[in-house]
N, C-alpha and C positions, 0 to 999 in steps of 0.2 A: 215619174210623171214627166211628160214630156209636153211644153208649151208649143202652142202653133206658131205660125208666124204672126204676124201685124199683118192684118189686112184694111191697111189704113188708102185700098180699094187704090181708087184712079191715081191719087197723090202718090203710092208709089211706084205703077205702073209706069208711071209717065216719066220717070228716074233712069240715066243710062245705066246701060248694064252694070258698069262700073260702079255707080252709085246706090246698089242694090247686093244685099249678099246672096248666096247661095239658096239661103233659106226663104228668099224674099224679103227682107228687112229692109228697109231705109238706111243705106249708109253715112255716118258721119260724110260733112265734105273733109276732102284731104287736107287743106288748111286747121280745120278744126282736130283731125287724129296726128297731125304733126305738135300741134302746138300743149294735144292733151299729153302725150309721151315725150316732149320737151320738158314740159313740168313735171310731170313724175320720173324724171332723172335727174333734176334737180331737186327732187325734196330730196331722195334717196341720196342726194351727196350731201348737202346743208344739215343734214342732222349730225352723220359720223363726223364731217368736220368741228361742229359746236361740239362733242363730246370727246373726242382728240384734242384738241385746244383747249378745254377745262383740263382734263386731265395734264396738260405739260408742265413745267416748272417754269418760273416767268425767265426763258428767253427769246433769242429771235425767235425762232422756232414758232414759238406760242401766237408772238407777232401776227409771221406769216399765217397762220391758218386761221387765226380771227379775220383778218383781211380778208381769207379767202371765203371766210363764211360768210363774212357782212354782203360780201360782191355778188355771192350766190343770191343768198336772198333777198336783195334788190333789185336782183334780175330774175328771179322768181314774181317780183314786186309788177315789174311790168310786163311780165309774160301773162299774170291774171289779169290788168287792165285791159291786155289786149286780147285777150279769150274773151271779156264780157261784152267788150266794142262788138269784137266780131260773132259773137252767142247773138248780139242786138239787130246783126245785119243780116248773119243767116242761122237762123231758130235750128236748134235740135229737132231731129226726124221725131216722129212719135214713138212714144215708149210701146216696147210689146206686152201684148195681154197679159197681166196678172194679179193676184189678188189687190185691192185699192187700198189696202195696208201699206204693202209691201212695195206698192208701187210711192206712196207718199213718202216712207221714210225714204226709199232713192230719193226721191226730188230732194226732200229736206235736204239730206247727207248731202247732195250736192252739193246746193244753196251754200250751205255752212262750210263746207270746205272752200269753196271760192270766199267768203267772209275771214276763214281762219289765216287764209294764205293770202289777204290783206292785211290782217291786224297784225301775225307774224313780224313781216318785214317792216314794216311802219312803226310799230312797238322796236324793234333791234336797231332801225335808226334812231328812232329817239334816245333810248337807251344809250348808243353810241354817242349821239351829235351832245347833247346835253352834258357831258362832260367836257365840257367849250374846245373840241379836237375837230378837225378836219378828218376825212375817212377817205382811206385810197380805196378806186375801185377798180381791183384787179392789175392796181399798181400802174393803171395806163391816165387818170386823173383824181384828184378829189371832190368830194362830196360834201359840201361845204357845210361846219358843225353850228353848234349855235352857243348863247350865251349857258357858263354853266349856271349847271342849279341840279344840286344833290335832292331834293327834296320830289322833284319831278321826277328825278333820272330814279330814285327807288320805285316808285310807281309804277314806270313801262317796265323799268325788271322785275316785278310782280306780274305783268301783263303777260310777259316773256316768257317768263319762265312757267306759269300755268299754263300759256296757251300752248304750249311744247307739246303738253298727256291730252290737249283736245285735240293735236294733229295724230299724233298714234291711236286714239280712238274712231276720230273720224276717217281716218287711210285704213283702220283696219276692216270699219264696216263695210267701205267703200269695195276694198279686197273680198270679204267674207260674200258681200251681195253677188258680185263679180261670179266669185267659184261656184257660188247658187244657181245661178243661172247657167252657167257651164256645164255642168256637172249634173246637178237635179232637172233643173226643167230643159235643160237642153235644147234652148230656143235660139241659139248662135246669136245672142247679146254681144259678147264680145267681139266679134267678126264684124259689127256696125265701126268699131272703131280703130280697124286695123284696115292697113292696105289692101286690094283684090287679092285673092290667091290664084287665082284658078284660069287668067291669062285670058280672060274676058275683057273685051279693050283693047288689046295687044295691037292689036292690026289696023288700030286707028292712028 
């Protein structure tokens, strides 16, 4: 089964070439597919880092890659602020046609990952800062911690550590929706959020 395009009629007409895929889709702007494949290369490194780092034995070693984890996902932390700023200033094109199920769980699934990939890093500073320590970030300053308190600092590592299986759930759907549309309906979904291919633009 193969999906049409969007024919979301004048609005994407009126889109340069560039801003239109092959198939006729509304393109992501370039700001927006920069900043989505910025974040999805830093989830894919903040996870194997947190799971490298549990597993080491407490040396420097172990040090290093906690740092390196905390600094990812704090920088994860303000690459979502600034995906929603800018989601706020320039809206998603229109979703392409398809069942109004399948189209809500995306929205949802979205929704919630920009929620998970707040609560994430907000939850892992706390968790950090609450054991009354300052946190280097990326060893170029600190991230100044707060008064301790065990009792708090259990809590966001409860938050932490759950919300770890709702980020491989929700990346997974995210993924599985992803190859659905590739793959089954074949309506060049994914080419909304990747660069021009096809040298349309070029000569401008």
């Amino acid at each position: 089964m193969s999906g049409s395009p969007i024919t979301a009629g004048k609005a994407a007409t009126a889109l340069p070439a560039t801003y239109v895929t092959a198939s006729g889709l509304p393109r992501y702007h370039p700001v927006s597919q920069a900043l989505h494949w910025l974040s999805a290369a830093l989830v894919l490194a903040v996870l194997p880092l947190a799971w490298v780092a549990i597993s080491l034995p407490p040396t420097p070693a172990k040090g290093s890659m906690f740092v390196l984890h905390k600094s990812v996902g704090l920088t994860i932390l303000a690459i979502v602020v600034l995906r929603i700023v800018w989601r706020m200033i320039r809206p998603a094109p229109p979703d392409p046609q398809a069942p109004r199920l399948l189209t809500l769980i995306g929205r949802v699934n979205h929704y919630l990952l920009y929620a998970i990939f707040l609560i994430m890093p907000i939850s892992g500073y706390l968790l950090s800062a609450l054991s009354g320590r300052d946190m280097p970030y990326f060893w170029l300053f600190t991230v100044p911690g707060l008064p301790k308190d065990d009792a708090a600092q259990k809590i966001f590592e409860a938050i932490h550590v759950f919300g770890q299986w709702l980020v491989y759930a929700l990346v997974l759907l995210h993924v599985a929706g992803t190859v659905w549309h590739l793959i089954i309906r074949r309506d060049g979904l994914l080419e909304r959020m990747l660069p021009v291919q096809d040298g349309r633009g070029s000569s401008r």
